[in-house]
N, C-alpha and C positions, 0 to 999 in steps of 0.2 A: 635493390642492388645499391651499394655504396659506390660514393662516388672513384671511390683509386678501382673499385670493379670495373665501373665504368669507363675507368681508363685503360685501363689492363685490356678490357673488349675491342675498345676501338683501338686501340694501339694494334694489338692483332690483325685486324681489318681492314688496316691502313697497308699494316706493311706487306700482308699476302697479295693485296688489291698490287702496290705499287710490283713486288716481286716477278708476280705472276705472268702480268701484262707489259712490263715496264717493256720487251721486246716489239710491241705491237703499238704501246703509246708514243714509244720516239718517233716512229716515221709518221703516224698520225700528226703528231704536233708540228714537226717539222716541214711537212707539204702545207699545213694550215698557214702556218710563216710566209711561207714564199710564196704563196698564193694569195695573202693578203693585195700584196704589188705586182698584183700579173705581168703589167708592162715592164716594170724593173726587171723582173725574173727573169721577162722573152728579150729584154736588151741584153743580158748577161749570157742568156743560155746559144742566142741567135742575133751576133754583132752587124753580120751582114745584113739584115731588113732595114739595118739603122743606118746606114753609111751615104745617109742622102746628101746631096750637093747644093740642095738649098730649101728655101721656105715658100717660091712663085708655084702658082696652084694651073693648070694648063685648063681647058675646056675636058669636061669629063669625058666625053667621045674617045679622046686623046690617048685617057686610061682603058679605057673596053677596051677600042684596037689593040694596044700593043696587051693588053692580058689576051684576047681571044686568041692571038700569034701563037700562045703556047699551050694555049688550052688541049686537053683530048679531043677528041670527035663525039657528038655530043653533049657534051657540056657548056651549058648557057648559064650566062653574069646573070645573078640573081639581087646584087648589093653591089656599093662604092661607097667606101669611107673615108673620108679625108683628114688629115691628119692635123693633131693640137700642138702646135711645137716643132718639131725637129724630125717627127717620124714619116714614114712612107703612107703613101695612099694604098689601101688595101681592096682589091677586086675581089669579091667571092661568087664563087659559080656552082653550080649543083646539074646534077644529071640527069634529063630528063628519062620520064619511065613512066609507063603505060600499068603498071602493076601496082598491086597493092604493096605502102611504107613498109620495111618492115624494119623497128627500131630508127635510132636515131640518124638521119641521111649524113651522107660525106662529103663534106664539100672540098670543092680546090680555093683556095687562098692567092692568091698573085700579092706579093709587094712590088711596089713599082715606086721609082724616084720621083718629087712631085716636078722638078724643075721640066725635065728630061723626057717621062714618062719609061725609063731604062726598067728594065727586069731585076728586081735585087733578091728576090726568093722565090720558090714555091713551095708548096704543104699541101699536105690533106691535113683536114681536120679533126682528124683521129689518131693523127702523129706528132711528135714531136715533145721536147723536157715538159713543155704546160701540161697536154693531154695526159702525161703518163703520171704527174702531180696530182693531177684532177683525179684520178682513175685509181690510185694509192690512199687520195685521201675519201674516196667516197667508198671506197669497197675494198683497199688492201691487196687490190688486184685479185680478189675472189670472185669470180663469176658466180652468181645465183643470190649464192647468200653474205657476199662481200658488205654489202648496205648493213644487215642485221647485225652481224658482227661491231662493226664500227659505232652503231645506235648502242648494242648492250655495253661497249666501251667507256661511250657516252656516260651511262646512267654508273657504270662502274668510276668514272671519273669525277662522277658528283660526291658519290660518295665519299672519294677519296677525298677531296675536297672539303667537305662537313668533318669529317675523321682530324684531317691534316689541322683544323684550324682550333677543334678541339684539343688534339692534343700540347699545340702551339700555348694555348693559354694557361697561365702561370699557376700552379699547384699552390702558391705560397706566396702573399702578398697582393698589390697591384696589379693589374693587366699591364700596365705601361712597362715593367720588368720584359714583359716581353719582347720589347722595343731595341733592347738592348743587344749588341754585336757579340758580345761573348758571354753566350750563356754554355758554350762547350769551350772543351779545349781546343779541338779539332778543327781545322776552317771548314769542312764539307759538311761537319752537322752544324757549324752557324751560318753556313750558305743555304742549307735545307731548310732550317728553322726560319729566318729573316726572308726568303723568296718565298716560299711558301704562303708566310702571311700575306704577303703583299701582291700574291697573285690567285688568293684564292676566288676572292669572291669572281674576280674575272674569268678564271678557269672555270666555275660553277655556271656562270651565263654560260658559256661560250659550249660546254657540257650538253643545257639545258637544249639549248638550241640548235644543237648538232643531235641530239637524241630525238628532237622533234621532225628534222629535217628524213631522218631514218627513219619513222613511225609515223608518217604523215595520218594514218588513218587513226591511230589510238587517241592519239594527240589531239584530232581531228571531232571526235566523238567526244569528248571530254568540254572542248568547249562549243561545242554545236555545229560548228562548222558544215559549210555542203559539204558533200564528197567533191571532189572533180570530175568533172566531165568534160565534152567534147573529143576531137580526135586525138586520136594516140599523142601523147610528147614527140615534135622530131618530126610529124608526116608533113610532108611538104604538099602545099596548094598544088594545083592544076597548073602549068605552065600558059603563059599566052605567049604570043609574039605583038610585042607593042607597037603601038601606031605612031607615037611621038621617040623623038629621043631624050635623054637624059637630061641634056644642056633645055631641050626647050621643055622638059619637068619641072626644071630648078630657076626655072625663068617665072615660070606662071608662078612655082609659087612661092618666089621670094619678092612677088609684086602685090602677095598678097599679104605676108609675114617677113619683112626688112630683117635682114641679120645675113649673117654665116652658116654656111650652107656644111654639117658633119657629116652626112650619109645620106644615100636616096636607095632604094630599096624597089624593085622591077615590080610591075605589076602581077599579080598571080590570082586565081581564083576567081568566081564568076562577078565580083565588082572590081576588076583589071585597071587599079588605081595606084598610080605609083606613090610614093611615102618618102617626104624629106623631111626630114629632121633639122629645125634650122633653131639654134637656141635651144630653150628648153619646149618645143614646141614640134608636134608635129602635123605636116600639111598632107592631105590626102588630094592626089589629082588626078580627076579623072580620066582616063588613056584616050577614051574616044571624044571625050565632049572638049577635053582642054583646059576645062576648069576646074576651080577649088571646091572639093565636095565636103569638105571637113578639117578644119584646123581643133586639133585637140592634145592634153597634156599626154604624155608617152608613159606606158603603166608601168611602175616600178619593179624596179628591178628585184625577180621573185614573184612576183605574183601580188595581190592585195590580200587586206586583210591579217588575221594575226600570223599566220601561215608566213606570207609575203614578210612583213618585219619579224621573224623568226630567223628567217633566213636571211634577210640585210644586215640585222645583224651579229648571226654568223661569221660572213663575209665581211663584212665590211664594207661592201658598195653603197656608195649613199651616204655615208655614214660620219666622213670629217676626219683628217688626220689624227685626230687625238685620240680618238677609239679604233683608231686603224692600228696606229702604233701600240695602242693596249694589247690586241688582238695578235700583234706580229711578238708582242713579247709574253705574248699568254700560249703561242707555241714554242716558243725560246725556253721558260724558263721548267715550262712541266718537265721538257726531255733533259734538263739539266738534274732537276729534282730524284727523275726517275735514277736517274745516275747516281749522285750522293746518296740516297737512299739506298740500293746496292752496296755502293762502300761502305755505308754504314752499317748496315746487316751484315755483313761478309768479316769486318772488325768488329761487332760484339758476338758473332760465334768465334772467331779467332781466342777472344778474351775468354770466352766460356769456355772452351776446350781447353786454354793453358790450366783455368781455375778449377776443369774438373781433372787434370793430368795431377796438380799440388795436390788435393784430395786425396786422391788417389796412392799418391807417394805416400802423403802424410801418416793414412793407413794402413 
């Protein structure tokens, strides 16, 4: 096959890939975006969590109490997270229940003011602009087969991506030609042409690793990977009722590991050890003995292994603002693309229709 073949091909491939799906890749790309900066997204989406009155942190007790005031009937604090900055302490609590997990538990959410310990919100955790973000971007709000969809998108995005930068490169002369602002007349094909390059290769990670996140097992088997195991995603431990309180958890074990105290976490399951988070460190303390059973690093976010940085970065957790911002502009510019790309096909049928009407006269 000659090469203007070859272009002719993937030109085809680009533009039915971009066409076809361009409806399905804006909302993708765009939850991607705003889900880069969770916290920024839930300041905008939900102003009141934020509306605290100061930065003095109370005796954690302080926060149970007044979160348990509004609690339902049965539902017991399971977490206390304290806030980096300017935001609310957040209480989470979960339900307890005799029965087998089924899927991912609900929890209740309390924000609470840290000066004051005042009420500023409540949630479940299956509601609200994040969840429905999350829920869009991992399955398009299709129940069953939402994941697979969004994976074959994935692999369908790579391509476009391989296609897009092929055609990007210059038929005639230099590569660096390609560099250039006006290689059309038109601003939306040199908006296409010039974003395009410069957001392919990042679009192809971000692709890669969103198609692997969807196909954990294929992907899985490929490079050797165990399968997963353990209990379902989501089942929540055995409840206990603790022996110590929160304040004298975070006592023992910040006498045992100095720092700043971001979260403690109730004890659950048959080694009933509460878990603080102080630094990048976490303390594990014993509920009935009192003391520190375990100071160790907190596993990263996702999971370990290639799987785990697949998905950081994805996401972008972990990751450093500079591949955050890549990632928050690598859902920006695809749904822009997919758009020019539209106009653009819609203006050379427009042009081919007038040139096949003069034909036509002609004759």
């Amino acid at each position: 096959m000659t090469k203007q073949a070859w272009r002719r091909t993937w030109f085809q491939v680009h533009k039915w890939i971009g066409l076809i799906l361009a409806i399905l890749i804006i909302p993708l790309c765009l939850t991607g975006s705003a889900l880069v900066w969770k916290t920024a997204t839930d300041r905008v989406a939900n102003p009141q969590r934020y509306a605290t009155s100061g930065a003095t942190i109370l005796p954690a007790e302080r926060y149970v109490s007044a979160a348990e005031a509004v609690l339902a009937p049965g539902e017991r604090v399971t977490s206390l997270a304290l806030p980096e900055g300017d935001g609310p302490v957040v209480v989470t609590a979960s339900k307890t229940s005799n029965g087998p997990a089924r899927g991912r538990p609900v929890r209740a959410m309390v924000y609470l003011d840290p000066p004051t310990a005042r009420v500023l919100d409540q949630a479940a955790s299956n509601e609200g602009v994040l969840r429905v973000l999350h829920i869009l971007h991992g399955s398009l709000m299709v129940p069953g087969a939402g994941r697979k969809i969004v994976g074959w998108l994935g692999v369908a995005m790579m391509i476009s991506a391989f296609t897009g930068l092929w055609l990007w490169w210059p038929t005639v002369g230099k590569w660096s030609k390609g560099l250039r602002w006006r290689r059309h007349r038109n601003l939306d094909t040199n908006l296409h042409h010039m974003a395009g390059f410069w957001i392919a290769l990042p679009l192809f990670v971000l692709s890669l690793t969103g198609a692997w996140i969807s196909f954990p097992g294929f992907f899985g088997a490929l490079t050797g990977a165990p399968p997963r195991s353990g209990p379902p995603r989501g089942a929540p431990a055995a409840p206990v009722v603790p022996q110590r309180t929160p304040d004298q958890a975070m006592a023992i074990a910040g006498a045992r590991v100095p720092g700043t105290v971001r979260e403690i976490d109730w004890p659950s399951g048959r080694d009933a050890r509460w878990t603080v988070t102080i630094g990048g460190q976490e303390v594990a303390v014993d509920d009935a003995r009192g003391v520190v059973a375990k100071v160790s690093t907190p596993r990263a976010h996702g999971g370990t292994g290639i799987a785990g940085w697949m998905r950081r970065v994805h996401d972008g957790n972990g990751t450093g603002p500079i591949w955050q911002a890549i990632i928050f502009l690598g859902g920006l510019l695809p749904a822009g693309l997919a758009i020019t790309g539209v106009v653009m096909w819609w203006r050379a049928r427009s042009w081919r229709g007038q040139v096949k009407a003069k034909r036509k006269a002609v004759a």
